[in-house]
C-alpha positions in Angstrom: 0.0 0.0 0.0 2.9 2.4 0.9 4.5 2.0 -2.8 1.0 2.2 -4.5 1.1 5.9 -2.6 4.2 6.7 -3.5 3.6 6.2 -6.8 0.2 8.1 -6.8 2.5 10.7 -5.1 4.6 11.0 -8.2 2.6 11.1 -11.1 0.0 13.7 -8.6 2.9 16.2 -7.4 4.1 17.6 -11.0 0.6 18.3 -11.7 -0.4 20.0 -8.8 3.2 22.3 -8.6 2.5 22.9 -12.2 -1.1 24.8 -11.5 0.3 26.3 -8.1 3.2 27.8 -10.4 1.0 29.0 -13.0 -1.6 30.3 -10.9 1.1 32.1 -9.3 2.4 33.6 -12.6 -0.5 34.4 -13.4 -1.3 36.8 -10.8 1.8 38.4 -10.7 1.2 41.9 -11.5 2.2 41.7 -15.0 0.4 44.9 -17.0 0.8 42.7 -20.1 -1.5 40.5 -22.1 -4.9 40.6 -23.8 -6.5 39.4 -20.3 -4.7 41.9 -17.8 -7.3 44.1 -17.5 -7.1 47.9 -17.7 -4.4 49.9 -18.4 -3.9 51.2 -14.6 -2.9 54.9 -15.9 -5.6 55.3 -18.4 -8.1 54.1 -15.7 -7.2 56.7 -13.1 -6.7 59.3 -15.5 -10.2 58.1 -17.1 -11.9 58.5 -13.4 -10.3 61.3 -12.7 -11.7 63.0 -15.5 -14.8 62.0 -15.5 -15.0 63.5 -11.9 -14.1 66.8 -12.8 -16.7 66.8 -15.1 -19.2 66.2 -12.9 -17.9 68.7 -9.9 -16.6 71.8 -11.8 -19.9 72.4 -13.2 -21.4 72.2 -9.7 -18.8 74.8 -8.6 -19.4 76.8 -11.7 -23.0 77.1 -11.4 -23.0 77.7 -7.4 -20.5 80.5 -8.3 -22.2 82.3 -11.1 -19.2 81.3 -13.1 -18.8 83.6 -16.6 -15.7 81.5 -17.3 -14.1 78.2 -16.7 -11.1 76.7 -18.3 -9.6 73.1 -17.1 -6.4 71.1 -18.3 -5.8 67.4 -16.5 -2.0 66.1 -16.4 -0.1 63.4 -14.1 1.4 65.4 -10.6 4.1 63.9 -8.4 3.3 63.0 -4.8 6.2 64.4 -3.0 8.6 62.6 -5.8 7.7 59.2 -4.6 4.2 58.0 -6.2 1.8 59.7 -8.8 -1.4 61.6 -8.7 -3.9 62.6 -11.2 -5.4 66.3 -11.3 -7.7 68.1 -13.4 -7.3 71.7 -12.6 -9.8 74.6 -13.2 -9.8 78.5 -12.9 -13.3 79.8 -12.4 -14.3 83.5 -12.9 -17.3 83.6 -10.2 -20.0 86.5 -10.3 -19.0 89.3 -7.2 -20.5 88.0 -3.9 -19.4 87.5 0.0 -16.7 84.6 -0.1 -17.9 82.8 2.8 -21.1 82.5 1.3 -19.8 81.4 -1.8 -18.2 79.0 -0.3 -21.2 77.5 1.6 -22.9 77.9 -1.9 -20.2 75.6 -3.5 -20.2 72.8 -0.6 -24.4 72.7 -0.5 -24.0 72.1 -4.4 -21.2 69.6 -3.9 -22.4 67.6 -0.7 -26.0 67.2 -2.3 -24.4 65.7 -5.6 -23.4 62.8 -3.1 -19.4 64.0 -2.1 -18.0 63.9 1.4 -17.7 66.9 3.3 -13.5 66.2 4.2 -13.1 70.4 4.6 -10.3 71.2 7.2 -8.9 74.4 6.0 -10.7 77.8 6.2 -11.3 79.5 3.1 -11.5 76.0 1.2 -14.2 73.4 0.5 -12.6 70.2 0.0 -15.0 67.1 -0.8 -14.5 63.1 -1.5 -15.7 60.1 -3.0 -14.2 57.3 -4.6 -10.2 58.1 -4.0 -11.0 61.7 -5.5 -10.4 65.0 -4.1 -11.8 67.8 -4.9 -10.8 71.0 -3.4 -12.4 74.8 -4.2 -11.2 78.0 -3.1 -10.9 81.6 -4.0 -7.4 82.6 -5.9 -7.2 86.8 -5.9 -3.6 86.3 -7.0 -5.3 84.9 -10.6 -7.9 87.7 -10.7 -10.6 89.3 -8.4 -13.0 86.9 -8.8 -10.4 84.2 -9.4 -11.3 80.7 -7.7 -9.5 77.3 -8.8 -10.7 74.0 -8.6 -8.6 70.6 -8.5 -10.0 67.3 -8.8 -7.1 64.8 -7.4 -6.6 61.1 -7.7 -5.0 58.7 -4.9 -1.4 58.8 -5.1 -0.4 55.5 -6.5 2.9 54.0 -7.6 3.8 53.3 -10.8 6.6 51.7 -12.6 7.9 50.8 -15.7 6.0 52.0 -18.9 3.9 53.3 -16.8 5.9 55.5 -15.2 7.4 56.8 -17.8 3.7 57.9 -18.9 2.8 59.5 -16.2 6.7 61.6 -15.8 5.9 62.5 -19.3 2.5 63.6 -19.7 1.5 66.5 -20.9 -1.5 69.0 -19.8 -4.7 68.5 -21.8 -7.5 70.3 -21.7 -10.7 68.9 -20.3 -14.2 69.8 -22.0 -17.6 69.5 -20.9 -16.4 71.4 -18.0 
């Protein structure tokens, strides 16, 4: 009985250290093949974007905005991981700031984001590993307010990092 084992031992074990191994490779991080799912950096940038376009109109319209201009590029985290940030200047109608910014976070909070403010003279928001920060800018202008919509800071490496050290601003529409 012990050599019939054995045996079954033999011709079992390759198979099974096979599949571990494979199984292994397999989820090994690898950003190549057809089935290795979405590009990471198009992803967050694709997110990223999309929230922008749904929270700088908000701002706009809370503001009276007459002008809004956005551009999206890859930022560095303190030069160790990789953020994505669409960036808007906003020309807001005259009014009292603290009521335009209690304006901006009604409009902001009641489109479903977190209040997360902790700085006066700012309304920052969240959802979904997105920031979104709003206050008024004077040095750009009188009625000058900017707007950043921010990724997670993630790291990235290889071709992907490359990507993201090398991107350059575009503009963002349906802002």
């Amino acid at each position: 009985m012990g050599r019939v084992r054995s045996a079954l031992m033999l011709l079992v074990l390759p198979a099974v250290l096979a599949t571990v191994l494979s199984a292994c490779a397999d989820s090994g991080g690898s950003t190549g093949g057809a089935d290795a799912g979405p590009d990471p950096v198009d992803a967050v940038r694709a997110a990223t974007t999309e929230r922008a376009q749904q929270a700088i109109p908000l701002v706009a319209e809370a503001l009276g905005a007459t002008a809004v201009q956005a551009h999206g590029q890859w930022q560095s985290c303190m030069a160790i991981s990789w953020r994505y940030e669409a960036f808007a200047t906003v020309e807001a109608a005259a009014g009292e700031t603290a009521a335009q910014l209690e304006q901006v976070r009604s409009a902001l909070v009641d489109a479903g984001w977190a209040d997360a403010t902790q700085v006066e003279g700012h309304v920052t928001v969240e959802r979904d590993d997105t920031t979104v920060d709003v206050q008024p800018t004077p040095a750009r202008g009188r009625r000058a307010w900017t707007v950043s919509v921010t990724s997670s800071c993630a790291d990235y490496d290889g071709d992907d990092l490359e990507r993201v050290e090398n991107d350059e601003p575009r503009e963002i529409s349906g802002v």
